[in-house]
C-alpha positions as CSV (number, residue, x, y, z in Angstrom):
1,X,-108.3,-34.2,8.2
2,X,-106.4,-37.1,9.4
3,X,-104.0,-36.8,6.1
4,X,-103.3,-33.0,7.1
5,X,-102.5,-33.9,10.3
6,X,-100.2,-36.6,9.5
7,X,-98.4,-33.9,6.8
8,X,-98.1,-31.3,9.5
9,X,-96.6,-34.1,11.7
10,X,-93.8,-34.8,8.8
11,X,-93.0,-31.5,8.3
12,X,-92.4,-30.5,12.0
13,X,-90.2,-33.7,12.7
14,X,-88.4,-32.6,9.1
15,X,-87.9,-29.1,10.9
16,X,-86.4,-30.7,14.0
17,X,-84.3,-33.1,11.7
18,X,-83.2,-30.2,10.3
19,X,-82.3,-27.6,13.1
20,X,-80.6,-31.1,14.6
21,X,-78.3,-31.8,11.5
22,X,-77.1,-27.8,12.1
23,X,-76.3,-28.1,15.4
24,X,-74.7,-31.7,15.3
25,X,-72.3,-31.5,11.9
26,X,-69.0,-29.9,12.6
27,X,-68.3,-26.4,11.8
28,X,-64.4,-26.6,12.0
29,X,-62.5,-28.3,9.0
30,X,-59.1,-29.1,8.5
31,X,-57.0,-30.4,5.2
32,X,-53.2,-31.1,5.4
33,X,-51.3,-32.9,2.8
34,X,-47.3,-33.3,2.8
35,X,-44.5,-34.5,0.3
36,X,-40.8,-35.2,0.8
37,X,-38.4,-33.2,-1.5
38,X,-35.5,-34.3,-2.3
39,X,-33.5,-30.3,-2.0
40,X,-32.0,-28.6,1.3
41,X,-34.9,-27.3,3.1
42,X,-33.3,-23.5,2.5
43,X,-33.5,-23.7,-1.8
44,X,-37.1,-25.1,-1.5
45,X,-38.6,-22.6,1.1
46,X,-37.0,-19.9,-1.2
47,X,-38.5,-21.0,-3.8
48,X,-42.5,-21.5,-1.6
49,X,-42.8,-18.4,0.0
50,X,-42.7,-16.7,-2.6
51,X,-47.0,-16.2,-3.5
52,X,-46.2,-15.7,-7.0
53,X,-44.4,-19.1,-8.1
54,X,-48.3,-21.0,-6.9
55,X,-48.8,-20.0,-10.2
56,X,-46.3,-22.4,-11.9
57,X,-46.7,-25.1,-8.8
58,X,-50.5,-24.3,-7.6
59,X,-53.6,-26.0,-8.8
60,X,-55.9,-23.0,-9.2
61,X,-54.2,-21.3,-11.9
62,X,-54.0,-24.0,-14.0
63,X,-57.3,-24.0,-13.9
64,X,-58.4,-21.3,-15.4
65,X,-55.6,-19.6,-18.4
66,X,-57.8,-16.6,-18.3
67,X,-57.8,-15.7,-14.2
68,X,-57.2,-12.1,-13.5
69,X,-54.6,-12.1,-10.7
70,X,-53.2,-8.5,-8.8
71,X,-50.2,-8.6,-6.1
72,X,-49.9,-6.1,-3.3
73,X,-46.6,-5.9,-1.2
74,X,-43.3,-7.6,-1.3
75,X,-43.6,-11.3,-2.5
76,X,-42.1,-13.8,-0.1
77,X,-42.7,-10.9,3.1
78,X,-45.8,-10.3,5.3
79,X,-48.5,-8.1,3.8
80,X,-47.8,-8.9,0.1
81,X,-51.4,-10.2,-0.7
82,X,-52.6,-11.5,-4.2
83,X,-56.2,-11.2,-5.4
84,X,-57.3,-13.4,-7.9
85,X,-60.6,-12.8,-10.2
86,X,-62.3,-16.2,-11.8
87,X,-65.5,-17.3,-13.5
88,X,-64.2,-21.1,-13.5
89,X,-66.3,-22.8,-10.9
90,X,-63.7,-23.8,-8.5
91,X,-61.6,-21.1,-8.5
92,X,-63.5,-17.9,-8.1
93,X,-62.9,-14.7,-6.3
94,X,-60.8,-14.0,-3.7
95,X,-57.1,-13.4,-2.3
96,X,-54.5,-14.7,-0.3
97,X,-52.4,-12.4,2.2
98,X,-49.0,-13.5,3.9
99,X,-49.3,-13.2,7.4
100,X,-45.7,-14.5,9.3
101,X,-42.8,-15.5,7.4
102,X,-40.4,-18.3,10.5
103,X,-37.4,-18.2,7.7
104,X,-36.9,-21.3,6.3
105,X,-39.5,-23.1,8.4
106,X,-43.3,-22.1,7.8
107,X,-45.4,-19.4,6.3
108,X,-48.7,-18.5,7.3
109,X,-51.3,-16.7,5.1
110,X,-54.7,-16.1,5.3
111,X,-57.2,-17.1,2.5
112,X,-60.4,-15.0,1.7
113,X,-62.4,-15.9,-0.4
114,X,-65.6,-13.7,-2.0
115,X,-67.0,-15.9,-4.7
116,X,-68.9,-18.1,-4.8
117,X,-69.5,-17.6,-1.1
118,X,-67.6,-15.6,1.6
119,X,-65.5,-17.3,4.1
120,X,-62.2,-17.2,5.5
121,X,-59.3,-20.1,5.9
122,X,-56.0,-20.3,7.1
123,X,-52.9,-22.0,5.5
124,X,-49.7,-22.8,5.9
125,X,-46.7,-24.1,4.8
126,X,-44.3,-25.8,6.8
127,X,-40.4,-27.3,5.8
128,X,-38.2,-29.0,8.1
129,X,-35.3,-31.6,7.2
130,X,-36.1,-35.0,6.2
131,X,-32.7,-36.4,5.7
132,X,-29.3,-35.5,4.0
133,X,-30.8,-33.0,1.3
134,X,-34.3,-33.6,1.9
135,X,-36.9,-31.4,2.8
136,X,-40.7,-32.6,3.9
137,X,-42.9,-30.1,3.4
138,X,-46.7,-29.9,4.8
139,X,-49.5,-27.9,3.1
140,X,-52.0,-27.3,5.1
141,X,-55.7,-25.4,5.7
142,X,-58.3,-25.0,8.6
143,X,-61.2,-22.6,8.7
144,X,-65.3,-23.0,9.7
145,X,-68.4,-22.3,8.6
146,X,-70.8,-20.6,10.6
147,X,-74.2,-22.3,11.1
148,X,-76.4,-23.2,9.3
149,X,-73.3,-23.0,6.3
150,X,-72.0,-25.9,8.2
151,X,-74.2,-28.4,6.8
152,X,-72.1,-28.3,3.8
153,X,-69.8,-29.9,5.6
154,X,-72.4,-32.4,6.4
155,X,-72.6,-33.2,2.5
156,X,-69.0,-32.2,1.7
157,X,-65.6,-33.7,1.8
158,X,-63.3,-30.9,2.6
159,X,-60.3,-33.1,3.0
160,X,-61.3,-35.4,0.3
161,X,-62.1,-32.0,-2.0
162,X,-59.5,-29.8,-1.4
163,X,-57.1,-32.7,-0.6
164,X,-56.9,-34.1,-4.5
165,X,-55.4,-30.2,-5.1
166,X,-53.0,-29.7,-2.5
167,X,-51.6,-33.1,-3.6
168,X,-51.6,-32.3,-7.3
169,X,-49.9,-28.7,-6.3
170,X,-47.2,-30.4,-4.0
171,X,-46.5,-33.0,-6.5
172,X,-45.8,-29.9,-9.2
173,X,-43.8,-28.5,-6.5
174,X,-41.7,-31.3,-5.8
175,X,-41.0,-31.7,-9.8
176,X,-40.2,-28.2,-10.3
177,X,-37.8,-27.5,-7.0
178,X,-35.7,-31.2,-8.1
179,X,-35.7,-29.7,-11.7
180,X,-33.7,-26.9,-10.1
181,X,-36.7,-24.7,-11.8
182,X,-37.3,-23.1,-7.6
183,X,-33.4,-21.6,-8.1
């Protein structure tokens, strides 16, 4: 009886662990990531805003050669929205939609993603000038996850995870914008 007792002890103090670790790990995340290019700030926003070049620059489609990808709207203009369709863990379902366009300073676009859970995170890109012919350019992202979802966060490195890609895709666009390839 005493054994039970003891159990019932664990698992209650477990529970409370538990319901604790919800209510204590952060629910807001935030990644960011910049590079400086070495292009006027107006050939290399050209070239960013428009949503269908990520696929030459961007880390996700490079992952997978067989995504299924569908554009809605005017490309490089508020509204235009691409979906994209994976079964490559790390990539999976979702799409991206253009929400402001500042010209030749930052665009703002909202992420949803479907699979392989929902949520919703908002990027941007901004550009300003970093010196005669250079442009520094951040890449950035910031979204939550409702409790009890937060405690991935918890055992997750957001900035660490999603970091390593938004450095591999700025250092592809960097390459591809001195090649003159954003032109």
């Amino acid at each position: 009886m005493k054994i039970l007792k003891i159990l019932g002890g664990l698992v209650v103090l477990l529970v409370i662990a538990v319901v604790a670790l919800i209510f204590l790990s952060p629910t807001d995340y935030k990644v960011e990531r910049e590079v400086t290019i070495n292009k006027p700030r107006t050939e290399v926003f050209a070239y960013a805003k428009m949503i269908k070049n990520q696929n030459d620059w961007g880390p996700w489609v490079k992952k997978d050669p067989n995504i299924k990808l569908t554009y809605k709207g005017n490309d490089g203009e508020p509204g235009f929205t691409v979906a994209w369709e994976s079964a490559m863990e790390g990539v999976g379902v979702g799409e991206q939609e253009i929400k402001k366009v500042d010209a030749d300073k930052r665009i703002d676009s909202e992420l949803r993603f479907k699979k392989p859970f929902e949520s919703t995170s908002n990027a941007y890109m901004t550009m300003e000038d970093a010196g005669a012919g250079q442009t520094k350019v951040k890449w950035g992202m910031s979204g939550s996850m409702p409790r009890p979802l937060n405690l991935l966060l918890f055992v997750m490195d957001m900035d660490k995870e999603v970091g390593k890609d938004f450095d591999a895709g700025l250092a592809n666009l960097k390459s591809i914008v001195e090649k003159g390839g954003g032109n």
